[in-house]
C-alpha positions as CSV (number, residue, x, y, z in Angstrom):
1,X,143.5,138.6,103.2
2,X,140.6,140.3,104.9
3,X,138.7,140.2,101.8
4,X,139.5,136.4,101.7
5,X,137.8,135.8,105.3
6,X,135.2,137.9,105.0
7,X,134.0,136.0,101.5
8,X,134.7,132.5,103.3
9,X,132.8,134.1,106.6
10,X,129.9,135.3,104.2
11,X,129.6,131.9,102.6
12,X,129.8,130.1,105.9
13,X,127.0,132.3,107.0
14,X,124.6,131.7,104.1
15,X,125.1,128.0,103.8
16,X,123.7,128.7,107.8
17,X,121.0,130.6,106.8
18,X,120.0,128.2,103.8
19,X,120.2,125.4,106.2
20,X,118.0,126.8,108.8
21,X,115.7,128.1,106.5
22,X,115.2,124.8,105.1
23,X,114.8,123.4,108.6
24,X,111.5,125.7,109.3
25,X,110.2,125.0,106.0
26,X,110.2,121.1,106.6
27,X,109.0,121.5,110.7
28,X,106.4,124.0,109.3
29,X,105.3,120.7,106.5
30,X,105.1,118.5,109.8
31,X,103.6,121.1,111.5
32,X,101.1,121.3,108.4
33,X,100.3,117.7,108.3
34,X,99.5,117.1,112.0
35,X,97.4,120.6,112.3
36,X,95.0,119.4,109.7
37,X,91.4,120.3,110.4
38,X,88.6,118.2,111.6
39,X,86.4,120.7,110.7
40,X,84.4,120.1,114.2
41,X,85.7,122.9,116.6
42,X,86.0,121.1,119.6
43,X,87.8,117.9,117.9
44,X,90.6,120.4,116.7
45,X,90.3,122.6,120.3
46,X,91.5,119.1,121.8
47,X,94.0,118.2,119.1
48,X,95.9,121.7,119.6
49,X,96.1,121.3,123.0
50,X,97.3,117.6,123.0
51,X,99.8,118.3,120.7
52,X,100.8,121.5,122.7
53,X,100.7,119.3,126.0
54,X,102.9,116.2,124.6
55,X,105.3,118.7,122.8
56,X,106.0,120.1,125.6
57,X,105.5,118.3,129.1
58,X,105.9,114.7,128.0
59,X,109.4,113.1,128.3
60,X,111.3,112.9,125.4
61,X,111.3,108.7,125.6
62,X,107.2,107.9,125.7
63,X,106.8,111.4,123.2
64,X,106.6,109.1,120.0
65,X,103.8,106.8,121.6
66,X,101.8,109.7,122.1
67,X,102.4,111.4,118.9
68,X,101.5,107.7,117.0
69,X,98.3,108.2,118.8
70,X,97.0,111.5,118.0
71,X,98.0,111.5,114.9
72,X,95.7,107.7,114.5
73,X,92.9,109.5,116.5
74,X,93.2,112.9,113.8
75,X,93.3,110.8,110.8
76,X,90.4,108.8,112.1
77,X,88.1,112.0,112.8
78,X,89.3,113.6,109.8
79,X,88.1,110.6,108.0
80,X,84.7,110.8,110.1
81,X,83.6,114.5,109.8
82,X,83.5,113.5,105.7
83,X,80.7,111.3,106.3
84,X,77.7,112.8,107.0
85,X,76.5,110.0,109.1
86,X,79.4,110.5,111.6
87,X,79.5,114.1,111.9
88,X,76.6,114.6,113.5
89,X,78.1,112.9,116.7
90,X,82.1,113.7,115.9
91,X,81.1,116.9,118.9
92,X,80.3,114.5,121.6
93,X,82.5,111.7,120.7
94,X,85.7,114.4,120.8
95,X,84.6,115.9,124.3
96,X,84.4,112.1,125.6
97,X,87.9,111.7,124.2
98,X,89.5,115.2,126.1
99,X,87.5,114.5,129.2
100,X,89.1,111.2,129.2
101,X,92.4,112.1,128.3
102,X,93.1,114.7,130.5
103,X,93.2,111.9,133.6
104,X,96.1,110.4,132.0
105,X,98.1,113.6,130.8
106,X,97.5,115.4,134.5
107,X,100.8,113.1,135.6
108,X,102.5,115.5,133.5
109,X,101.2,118.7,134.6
110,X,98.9,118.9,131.2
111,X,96.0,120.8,131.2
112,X,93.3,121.5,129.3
């Protein structure tokens, strides 16, 4: 009988494990897609710390507005810093856009 629970308590446990495991793999895909480089150092400085800042301080409910953002704003500048016409100002144009974000994610004690 022991041998019986422990086999059913082993498998229990692995189907755990698998199902974890597959958990990370997929939040480390996300994770992936939304870390992808600009390329400009300060554009990706700010994107970290948005993401960090809405992961993390924003509520729960106004979470998915932000994300839809930043994730518009990254694709954009990813899209930019390919064209060699834009890239030249993508350094400027990403310090305007964290000096003027911070203002609006101070309410919830961001900081950048």
């Amino acid at each position: 009988m022991r041998q019986t629970t422990s086999k059913a308590g082993s498998s229990a446990h692995r189907r755990s494990l698998a199902a974890a495991i597959a958990g990370v793999a997929l939040l480390a895909g996300v994770t992936a897609a939304n870390a992808q480089s600009t390329g400009i150092a300060s554009c990706d400085e700010f994107l970290t710390k948005y993401d960090a800042c809405v992961g993390s301080k924003v509520p729960e409910a106004q979470r998915a507005m932000y994300k839809t953002q930043i994730d518009q704003t990254r694709k954009a500048w990813v899209d930019m810093a390919k064209n060699p016409s834009t890239k030249a100002t993508m350094e400027a144009t990403c310090k305007q856009t964290m000096d003027a974000t911070k203002a609006s994610l101070t309410a919830y004690g961001c900081s950048f």
